[in-house]
C-alpha positions as CSV (number, residue, x, y, z in Angstrom):
1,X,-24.1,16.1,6.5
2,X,-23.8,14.3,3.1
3,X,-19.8,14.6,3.8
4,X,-20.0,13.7,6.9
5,X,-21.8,10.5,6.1
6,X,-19.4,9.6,2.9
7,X,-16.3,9.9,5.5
8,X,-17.8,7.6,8.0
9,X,-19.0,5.2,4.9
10,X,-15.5,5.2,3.4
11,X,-14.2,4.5,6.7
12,X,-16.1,1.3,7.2
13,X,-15.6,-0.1,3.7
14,X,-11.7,0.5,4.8
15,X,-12.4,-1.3,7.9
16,X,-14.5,-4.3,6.1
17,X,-12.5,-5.0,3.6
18,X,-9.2,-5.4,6.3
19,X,-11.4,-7.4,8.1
20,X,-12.3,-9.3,5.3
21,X,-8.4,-9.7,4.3
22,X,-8.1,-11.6,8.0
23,X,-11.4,-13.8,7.2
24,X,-9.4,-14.6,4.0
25,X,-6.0,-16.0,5.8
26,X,-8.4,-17.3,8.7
27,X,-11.0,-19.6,6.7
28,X,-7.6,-20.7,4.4
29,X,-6.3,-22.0,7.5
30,X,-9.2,-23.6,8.5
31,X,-9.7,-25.1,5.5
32,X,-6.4,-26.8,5.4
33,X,-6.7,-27.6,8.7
34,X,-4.6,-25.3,10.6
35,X,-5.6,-24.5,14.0
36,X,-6.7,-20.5,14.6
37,X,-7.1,-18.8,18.0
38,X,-7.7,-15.5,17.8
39,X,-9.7,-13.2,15.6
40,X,-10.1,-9.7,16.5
41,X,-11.0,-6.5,14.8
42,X,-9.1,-3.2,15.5
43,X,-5.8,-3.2,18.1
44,X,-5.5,-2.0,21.4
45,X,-7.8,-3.0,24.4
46,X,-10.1,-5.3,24.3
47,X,-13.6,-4.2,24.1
48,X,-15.2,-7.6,24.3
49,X,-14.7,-11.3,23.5
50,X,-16.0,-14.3,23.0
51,X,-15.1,-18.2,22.4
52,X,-16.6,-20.1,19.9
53,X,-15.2,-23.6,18.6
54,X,-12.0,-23.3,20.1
55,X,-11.2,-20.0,19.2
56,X,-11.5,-16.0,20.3
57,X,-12.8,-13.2,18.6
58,X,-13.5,-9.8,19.9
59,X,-13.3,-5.9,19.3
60,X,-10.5,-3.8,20.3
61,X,-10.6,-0.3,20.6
62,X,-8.6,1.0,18.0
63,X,-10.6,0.6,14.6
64,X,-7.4,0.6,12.3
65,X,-7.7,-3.0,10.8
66,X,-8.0,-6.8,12.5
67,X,-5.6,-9.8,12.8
68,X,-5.9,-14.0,12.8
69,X,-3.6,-15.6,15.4
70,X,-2.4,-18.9,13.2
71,X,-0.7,-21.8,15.5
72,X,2.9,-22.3,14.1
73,X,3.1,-19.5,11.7
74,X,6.9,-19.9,11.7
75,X,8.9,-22.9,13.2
76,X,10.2,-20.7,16.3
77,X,6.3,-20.0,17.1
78,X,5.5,-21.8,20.7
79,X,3.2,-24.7,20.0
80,X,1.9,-26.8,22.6
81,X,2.0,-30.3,22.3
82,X,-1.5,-31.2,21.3
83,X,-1.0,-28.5,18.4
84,X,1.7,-30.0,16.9
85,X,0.1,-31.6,13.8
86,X,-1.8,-28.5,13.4
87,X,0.8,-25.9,13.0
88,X,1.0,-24.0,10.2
89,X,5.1,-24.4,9.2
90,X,4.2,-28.5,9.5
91,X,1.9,-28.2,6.3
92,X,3.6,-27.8,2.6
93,X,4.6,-25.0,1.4
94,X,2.1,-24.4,-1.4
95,X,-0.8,-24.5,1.5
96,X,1.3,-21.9,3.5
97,X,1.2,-19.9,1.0
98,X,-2.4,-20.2,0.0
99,X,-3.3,-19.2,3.5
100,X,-0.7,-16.3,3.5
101,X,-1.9,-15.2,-0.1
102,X,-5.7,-15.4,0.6
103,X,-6.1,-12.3,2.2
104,X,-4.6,-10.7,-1.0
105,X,-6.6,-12.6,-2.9
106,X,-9.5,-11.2,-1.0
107,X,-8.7,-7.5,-1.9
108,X,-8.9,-8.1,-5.8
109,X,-11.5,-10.0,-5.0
110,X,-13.4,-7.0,-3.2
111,X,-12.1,-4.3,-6.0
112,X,-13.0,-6.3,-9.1
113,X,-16.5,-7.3,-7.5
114,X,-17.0,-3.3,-6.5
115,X,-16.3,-2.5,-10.3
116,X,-18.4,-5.2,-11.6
117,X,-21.4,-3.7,-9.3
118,X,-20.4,-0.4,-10.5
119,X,-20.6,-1.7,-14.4
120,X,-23.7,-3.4,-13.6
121,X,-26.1,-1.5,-12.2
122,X,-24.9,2.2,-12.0
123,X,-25.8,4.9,-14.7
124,X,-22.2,5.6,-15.9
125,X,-21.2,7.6,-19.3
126,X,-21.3,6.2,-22.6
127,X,-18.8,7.7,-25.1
128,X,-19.9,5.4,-27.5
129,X,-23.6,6.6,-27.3
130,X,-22.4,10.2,-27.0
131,X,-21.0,9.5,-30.7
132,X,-23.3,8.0,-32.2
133,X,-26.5,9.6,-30.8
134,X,-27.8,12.7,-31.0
135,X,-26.5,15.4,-29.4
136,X,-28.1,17.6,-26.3
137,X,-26.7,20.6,-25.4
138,X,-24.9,21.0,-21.8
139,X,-23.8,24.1,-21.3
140,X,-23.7,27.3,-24.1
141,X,-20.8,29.3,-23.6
142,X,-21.6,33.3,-23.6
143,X,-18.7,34.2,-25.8
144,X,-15.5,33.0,-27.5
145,X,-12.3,34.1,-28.1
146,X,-11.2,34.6,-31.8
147,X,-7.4,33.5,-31.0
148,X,-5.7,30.3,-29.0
149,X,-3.6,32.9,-26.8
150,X,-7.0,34.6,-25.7
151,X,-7.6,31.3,-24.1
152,X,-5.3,31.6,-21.6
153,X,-7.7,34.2,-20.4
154,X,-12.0,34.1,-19.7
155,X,-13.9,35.4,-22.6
156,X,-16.0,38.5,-21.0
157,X,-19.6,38.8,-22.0
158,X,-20.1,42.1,-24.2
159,X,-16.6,42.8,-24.8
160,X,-15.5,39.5,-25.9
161,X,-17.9,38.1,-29.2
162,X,-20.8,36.5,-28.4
163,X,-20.5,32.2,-29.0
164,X,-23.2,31.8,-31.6
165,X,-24.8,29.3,-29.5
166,X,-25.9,32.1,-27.6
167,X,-27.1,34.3,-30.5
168,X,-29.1,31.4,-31.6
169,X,-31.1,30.9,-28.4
170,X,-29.7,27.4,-27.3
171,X,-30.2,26.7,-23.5
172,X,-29.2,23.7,-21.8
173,X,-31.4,20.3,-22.7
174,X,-31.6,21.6,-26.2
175,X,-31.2,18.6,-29.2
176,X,-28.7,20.1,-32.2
177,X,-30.9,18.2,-35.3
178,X,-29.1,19.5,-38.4
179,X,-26.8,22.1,-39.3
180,X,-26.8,23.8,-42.5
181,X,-29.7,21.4,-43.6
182,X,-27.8,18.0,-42.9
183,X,-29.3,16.0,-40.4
184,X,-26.0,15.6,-37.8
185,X,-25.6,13.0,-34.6
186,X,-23.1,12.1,-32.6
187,X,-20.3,14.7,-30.8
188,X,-18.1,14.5,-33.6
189,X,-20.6,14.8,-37.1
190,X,-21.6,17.6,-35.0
191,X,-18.1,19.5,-34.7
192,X,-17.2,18.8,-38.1
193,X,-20.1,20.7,-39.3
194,X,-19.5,23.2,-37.3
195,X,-16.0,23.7,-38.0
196,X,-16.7,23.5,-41.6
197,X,-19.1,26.2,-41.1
198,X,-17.1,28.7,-39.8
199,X,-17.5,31.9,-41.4
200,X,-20.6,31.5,-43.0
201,X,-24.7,31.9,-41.8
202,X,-26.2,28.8,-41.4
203,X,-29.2,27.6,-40.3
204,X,-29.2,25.7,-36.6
205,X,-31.8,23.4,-36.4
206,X,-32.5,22.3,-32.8
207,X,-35.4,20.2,-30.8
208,X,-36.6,21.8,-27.4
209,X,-39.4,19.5,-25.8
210,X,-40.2,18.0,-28.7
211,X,-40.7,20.7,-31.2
212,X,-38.1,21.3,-33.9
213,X,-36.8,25.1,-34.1
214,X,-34.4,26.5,-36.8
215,X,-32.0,29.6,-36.2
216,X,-30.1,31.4,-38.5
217,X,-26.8,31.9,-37.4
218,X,-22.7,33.5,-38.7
219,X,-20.6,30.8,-37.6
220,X,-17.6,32.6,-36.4
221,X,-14.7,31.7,-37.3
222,X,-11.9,31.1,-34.4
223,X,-8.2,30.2,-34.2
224,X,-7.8,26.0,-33.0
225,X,-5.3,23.2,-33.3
226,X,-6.2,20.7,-36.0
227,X,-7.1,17.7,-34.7
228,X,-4.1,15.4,-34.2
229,X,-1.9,17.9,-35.4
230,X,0.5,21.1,-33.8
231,X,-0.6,23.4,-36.8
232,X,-3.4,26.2,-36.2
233,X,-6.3,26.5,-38.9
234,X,-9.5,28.8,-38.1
235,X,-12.4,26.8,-38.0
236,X,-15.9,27.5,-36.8
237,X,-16.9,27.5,-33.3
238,X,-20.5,26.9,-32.0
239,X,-20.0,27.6,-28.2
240,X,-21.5,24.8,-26.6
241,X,-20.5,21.5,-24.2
242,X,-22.5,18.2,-24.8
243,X,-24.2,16.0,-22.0
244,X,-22.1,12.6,-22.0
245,X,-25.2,10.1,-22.4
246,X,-25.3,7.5,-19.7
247,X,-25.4,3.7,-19.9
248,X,-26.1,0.4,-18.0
249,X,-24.2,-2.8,-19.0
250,X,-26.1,-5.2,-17.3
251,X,-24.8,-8.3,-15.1
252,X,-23.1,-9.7,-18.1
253,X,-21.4,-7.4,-19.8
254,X,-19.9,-5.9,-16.8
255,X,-17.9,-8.8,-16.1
256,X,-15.9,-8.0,-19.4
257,X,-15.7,-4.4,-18.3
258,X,-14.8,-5.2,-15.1
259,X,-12.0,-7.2,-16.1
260,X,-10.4,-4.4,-18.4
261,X,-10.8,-1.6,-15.3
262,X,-9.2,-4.4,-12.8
263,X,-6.0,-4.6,-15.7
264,X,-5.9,-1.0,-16.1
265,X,-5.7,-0.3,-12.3
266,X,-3.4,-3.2,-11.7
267,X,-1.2,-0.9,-14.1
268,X,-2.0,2.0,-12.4
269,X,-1.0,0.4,-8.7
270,X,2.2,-0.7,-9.7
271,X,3.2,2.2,-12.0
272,X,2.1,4.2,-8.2
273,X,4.3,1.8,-6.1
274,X,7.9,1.5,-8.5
275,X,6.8,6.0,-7.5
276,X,6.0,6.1,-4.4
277,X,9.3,6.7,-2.8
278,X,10.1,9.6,-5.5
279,X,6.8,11.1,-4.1
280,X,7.6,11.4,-0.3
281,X,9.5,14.7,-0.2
282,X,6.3,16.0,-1.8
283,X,4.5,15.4,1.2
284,X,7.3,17.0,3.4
285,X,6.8,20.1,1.3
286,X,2.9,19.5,2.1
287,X,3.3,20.0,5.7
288,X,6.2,22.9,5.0
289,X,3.6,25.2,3.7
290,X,4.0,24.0,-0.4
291,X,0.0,23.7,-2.4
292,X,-0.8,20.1,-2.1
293,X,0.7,17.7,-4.9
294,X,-2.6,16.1,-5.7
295,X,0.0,13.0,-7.3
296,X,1.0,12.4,-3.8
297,X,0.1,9.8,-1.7
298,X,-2.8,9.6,1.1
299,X,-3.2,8.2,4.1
300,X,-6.3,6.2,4.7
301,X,-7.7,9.7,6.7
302,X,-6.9,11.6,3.7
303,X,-9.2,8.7,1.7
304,X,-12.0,9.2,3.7
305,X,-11.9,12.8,3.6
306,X,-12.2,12.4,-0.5
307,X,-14.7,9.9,-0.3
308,X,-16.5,12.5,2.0
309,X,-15.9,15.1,-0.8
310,X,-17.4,12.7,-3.4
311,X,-20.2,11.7,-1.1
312,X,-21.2,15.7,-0.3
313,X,-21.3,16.0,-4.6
314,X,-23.0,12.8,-4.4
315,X,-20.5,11.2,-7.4
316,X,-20.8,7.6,-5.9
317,X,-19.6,6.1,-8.6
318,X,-15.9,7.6,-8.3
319,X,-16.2,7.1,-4.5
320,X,-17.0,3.0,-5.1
321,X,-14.2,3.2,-8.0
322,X,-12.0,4.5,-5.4
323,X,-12.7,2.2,-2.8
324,X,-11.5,-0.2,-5.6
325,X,-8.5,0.5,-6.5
326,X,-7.6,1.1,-2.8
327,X,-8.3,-2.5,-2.7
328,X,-5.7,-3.1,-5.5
329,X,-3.4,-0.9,-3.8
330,X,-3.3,-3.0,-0.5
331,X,-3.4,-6.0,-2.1
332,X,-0.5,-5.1,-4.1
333,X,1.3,-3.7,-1.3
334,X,1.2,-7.0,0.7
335,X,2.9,-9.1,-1.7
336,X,5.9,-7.0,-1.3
337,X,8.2,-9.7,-0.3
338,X,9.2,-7.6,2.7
339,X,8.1,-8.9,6.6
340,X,5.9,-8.1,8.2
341,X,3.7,-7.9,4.9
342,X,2.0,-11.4,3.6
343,X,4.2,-11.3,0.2
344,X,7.0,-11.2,3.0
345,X,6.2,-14.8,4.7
346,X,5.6,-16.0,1.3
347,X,9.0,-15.5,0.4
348,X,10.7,-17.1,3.1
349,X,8.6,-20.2,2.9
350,X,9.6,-20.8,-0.7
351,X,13.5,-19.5,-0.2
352,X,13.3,-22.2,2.9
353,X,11.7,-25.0,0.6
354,X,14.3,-23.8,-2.5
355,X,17.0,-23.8,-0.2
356,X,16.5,-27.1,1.1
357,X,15.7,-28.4,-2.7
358,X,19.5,-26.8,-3.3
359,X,20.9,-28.8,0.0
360,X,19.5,-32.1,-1.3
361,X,21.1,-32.3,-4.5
362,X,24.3,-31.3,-3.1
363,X,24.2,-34.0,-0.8
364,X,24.0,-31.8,2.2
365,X,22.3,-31.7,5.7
366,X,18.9,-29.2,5.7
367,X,20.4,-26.3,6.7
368,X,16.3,-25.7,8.6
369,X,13.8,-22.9,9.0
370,X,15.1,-18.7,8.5
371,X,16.1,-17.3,11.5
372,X,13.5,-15.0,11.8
373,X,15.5,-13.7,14.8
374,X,18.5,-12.2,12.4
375,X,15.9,-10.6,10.2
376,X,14.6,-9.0,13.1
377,X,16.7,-5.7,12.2
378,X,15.5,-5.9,9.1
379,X,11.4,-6.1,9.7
380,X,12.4,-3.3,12.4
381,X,13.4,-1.5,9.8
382,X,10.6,-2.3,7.4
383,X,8.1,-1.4,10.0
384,X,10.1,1.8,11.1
385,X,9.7,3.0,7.7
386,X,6.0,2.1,7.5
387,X,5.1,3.9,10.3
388,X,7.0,6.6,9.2
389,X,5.5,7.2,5.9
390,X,2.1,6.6,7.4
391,X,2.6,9.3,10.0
392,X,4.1,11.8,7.3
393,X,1.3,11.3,4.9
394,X,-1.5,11.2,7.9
395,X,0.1,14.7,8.8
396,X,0.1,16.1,5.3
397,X,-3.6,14.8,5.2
398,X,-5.0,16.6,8.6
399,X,-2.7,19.6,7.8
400,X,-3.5,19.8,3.9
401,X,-5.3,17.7,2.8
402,X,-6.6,16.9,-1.2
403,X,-9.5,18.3,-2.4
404,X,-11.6,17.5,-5.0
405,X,-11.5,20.5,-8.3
406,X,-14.5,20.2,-10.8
């Protein structure tokens, strides 16, 4: 049910924020006075429609996205007469490309205002609290393995020796207090008393519902990289995982957050598009039988179906913080100067008004508008390739598709 619901959900904030790309080149145009049409969400047939102020909107049947119909988008556009003044090529070229740029500017909107919600009023972990406060105990490991190449392998309860987390009692929820006598928080004043107590009996002192116990207990001593290092040293081992101590940052510190997490996946979404080609034959191999590269791409079905995942484990905060950077992604992928995407028309519009800058020094006639007719083998290509990829990596996604590992 839960997974059900987290598809559908995903799905519709796919849907909305499309939508809300057209909104974004529709009220631009409006604002600038530009006449718009048509406005319809999803392709296809028409569902229904309706007029209001001179222009259409509607449903189609095919929920994949929407579109704005813009009078004069391009100079070979039809306009009728009375349209003239209001045609989108008439107006200058930094307006043209405010309108074409808007609905980008929507989808950064939309992911850094989904990461500033998340900042602002979700739980999320603190590693700063996790260092500095005190420490409760996750999980306690049954046993431990003496040697680094034994952990290649599970340690096996009563052959393998017992953590001494375990031979001290801890259970999960437990509060480490002091080790060998010294009062320890945070995760790492916590490890380095326990590595420095490998070998030795010490006493454990821990808090369970708020009364302070105190085990005695040998610290074993196991093989372990040093920190920072590639050399081996045997150090003591406790056996335990901590809880990760969670944190809200308010309205006002989120917007600092938000604003390093919308950097760091703008690097992320362009480090993912210079590799995206490099990553198709990985979905080939996908549908050819090969385990699922979980680097490759998705389709937006294969989105869903992880947001449906992360719903059904109810991890909402990694399904809005995908939803996010999906944003970025199709926001970055539209200012690809390429037709039919938006970065596309933005290109020609300033290599039309550079051009005719060029022509006017030189004391030559505007040479006029692109021929958008001889780059039609070109966009056909474009969109050939498009649909191409987005069949390959739809198939990869029904036939096998990325699931979330713990």
């Amino acid at each position: 049910m839960a997974y059900g619901i987290g598809v559908a959900l995903f799905a519709l904030g796919i849907l909305l924020s499309l939508t809300l790309h057209e909104i974004g080149h529709a009220a631009a145009a409006r604002a600038f006075g530009m006449k718009v049409t048509r406005f319809f969400i999803g392709f296809g047939p028409t569902l229904f429609s309706f007029r209001r102020r001179g222009v259409e909107y509607g449903v189609k049947a095919i929920p994949a996205g929407a579109f704005v119909k813009i009078v004069g988008m391009t100079r070979l556009d039809e306009v009728a007469p009375e349209d003239e003044k209001r045609a989108m090529w008439r107006f200058p070229v930094w307006k043209r490309t405010v309108v074409m740029g808007a609905g980008v500017a929507v989808h950064f909107l939309l992911g850094f205002l989904v990461l500033w919600g998340l900042f602002a009023f979700s739980p999320l972990p603190d590693e700063g609290l996790l260092q500095s406060g005190p420490v409760r105990v996750a999980t306690v490991s049954p046993c431990v393995e003496p040697r680094l190449a034994d952990q290649q392998r599970p340690c096996v309860p009563g052959t393998s020796p017992a953590s001494a987390a375990l031979s001290a009692g801890l259970q999960p929820g437990d509060v480490i207090v002091a080790i060998d006598g010294r009062p320890v928080r945070g995760w790492d004043a916590v490890t380095a008393a326990v590595r420095e107590a490998g070998g030795r009996t010490v006493a454990l002192t821990y808090e369970r519902a708020g009364e302070q116990r105190t085990a005695s207990v040998a610290m074993p001593l196991v093989e372990r990289v040093r920190p920072g290092t590639t050399d081996l040293e045997r150090v003591g081992m406790l056996g335990i995982t901590p809880q990760v101590p969670t944190s809200t940052a308010g309205p006002a510190a989120a917007v600092g957050l938000a604003v390093r997490q919308t950097g760091a996946l703008f690097g992320a979404t362009f480090d993912a598009l210079l590799h995206l080609p490099a990553k198709i034959p990985a979905l080939w191999s996908t549908i050819t039988g090969d385990e699922r590269d979980p680097e490759a791409p998705v389709s937006m079905v294969g989105a869903s179906h992880i947001g449906g995942e992360l719903a059904h484990r109810g991890d909402y905060q990694s399904f809005l913080l995908m939803l996010a950077s999906l944003n970025f992604f199709i926001g970055m992928f539209n200012l690809l100067p390429v037709l039919p995407a938006d970065g596309g028309h933005i290109a020609i519009s300033w290599f039309e008004r550079a051009r005719s800058w060029l022509y006017g020094r030189l004391r030559r006639p505007d040479p006029g508008p692109v021929d958008y007719y001889r780059l039609a083998p070109l966009v056909f290509v474009a969109i050939l390739l498009f649909a191409g990829f987005t069949l390959l990596s739809i198939t990869a996604d029904l036939v096998n598709p990325v699931h979330i590992t713990d």
